[in-house]
C-alpha positions in Angstrom: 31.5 129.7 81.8 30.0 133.0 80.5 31.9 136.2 78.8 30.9 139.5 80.3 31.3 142.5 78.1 31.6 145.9 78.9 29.2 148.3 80.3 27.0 150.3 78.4 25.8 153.4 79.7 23.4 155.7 77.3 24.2 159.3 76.0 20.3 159.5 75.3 18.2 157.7 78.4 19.8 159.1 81.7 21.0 156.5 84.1 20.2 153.9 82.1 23.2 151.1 81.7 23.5 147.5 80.5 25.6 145.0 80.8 25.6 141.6 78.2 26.4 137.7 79.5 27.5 136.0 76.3 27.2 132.4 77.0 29.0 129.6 75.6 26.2 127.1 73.7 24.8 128.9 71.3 25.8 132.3 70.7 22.9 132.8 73.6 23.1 136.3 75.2 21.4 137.3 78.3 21.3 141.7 79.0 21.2 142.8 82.6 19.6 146.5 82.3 19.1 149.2 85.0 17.1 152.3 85.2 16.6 154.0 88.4 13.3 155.3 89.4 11.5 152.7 87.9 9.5 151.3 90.3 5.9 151.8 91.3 5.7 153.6 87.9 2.9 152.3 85.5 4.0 154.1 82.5 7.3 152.0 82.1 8.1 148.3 81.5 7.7 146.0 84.9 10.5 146.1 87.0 12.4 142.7 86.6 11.2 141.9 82.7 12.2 144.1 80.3 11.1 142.7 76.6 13.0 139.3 74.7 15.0 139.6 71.5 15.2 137.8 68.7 18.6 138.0 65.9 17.6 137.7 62.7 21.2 138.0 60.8 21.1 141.3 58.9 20.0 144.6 58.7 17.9 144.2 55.7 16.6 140.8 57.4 15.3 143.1 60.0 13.9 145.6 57.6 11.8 142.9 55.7 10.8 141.3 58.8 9.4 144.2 60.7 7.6 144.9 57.0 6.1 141.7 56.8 4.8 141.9 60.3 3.3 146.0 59.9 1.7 144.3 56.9 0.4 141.0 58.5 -1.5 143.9 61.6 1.1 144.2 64.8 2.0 147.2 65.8 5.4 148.2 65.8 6.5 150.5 68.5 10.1 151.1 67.2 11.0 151.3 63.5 14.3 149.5 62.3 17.0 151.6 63.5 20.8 151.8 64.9 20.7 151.9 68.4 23.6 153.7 70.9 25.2 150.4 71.8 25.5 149.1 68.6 22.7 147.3 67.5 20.8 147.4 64.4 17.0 146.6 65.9 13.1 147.1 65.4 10.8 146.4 68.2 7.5 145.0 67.6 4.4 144.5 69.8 3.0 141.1 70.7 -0.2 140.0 71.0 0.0 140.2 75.0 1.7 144.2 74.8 5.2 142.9 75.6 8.0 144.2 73.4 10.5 142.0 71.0 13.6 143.1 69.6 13.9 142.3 65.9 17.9 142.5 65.6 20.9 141.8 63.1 
């Protein structure tokens, strides 16, 4: 059985809302994320896949890890920051261009 939690809809990105599954195993977590106008645009993520991220336990945890990986050559495309919903989170590039969350 999963845990839905409330909606989140941001003060900065207009029409832009999200909604978190929590699931039971795991502490797993699965965001459903809407944005209209999206489609048939090239200078946004895909439609359907947004980016995957990762918890890493803490703040500074974050910090140090989106340090080691500016040093070790991938770009990051979002320094370590507190987010509108909540988060503490850095995003980072992989090697394919797809984004990753870095969070506490």
């Amino acid at each position: 059985m999963r845990r839905g939690g409330r909606l989140y809809e941001s003060a900065t990105r207009r029409g832009f809302t999200s909604y978190f599954l929590t699931f039971p195993t795991g502490g797993a977590r699965l965001e459903l994320m809407s944005l209209p106008g999206l489609a048939g645009r090239a200078d946004v993520p895909a439609v359907g896949y947004a980016h995957l991220a990762v918890s890493v336990g803490s703040e500074s945890a974050v910090e140090a890890l989106t340090a080691q990986m500016r040093a070790d050559g991938i770009r990051v495309r979002s320094e370590p920051r507190q987010t509108g919903d909540g988060y503490f989170e850095a995003v980072v590039e992989d090697p394919d261009g797809n984004s990753v969350e870095i969070t506490a």
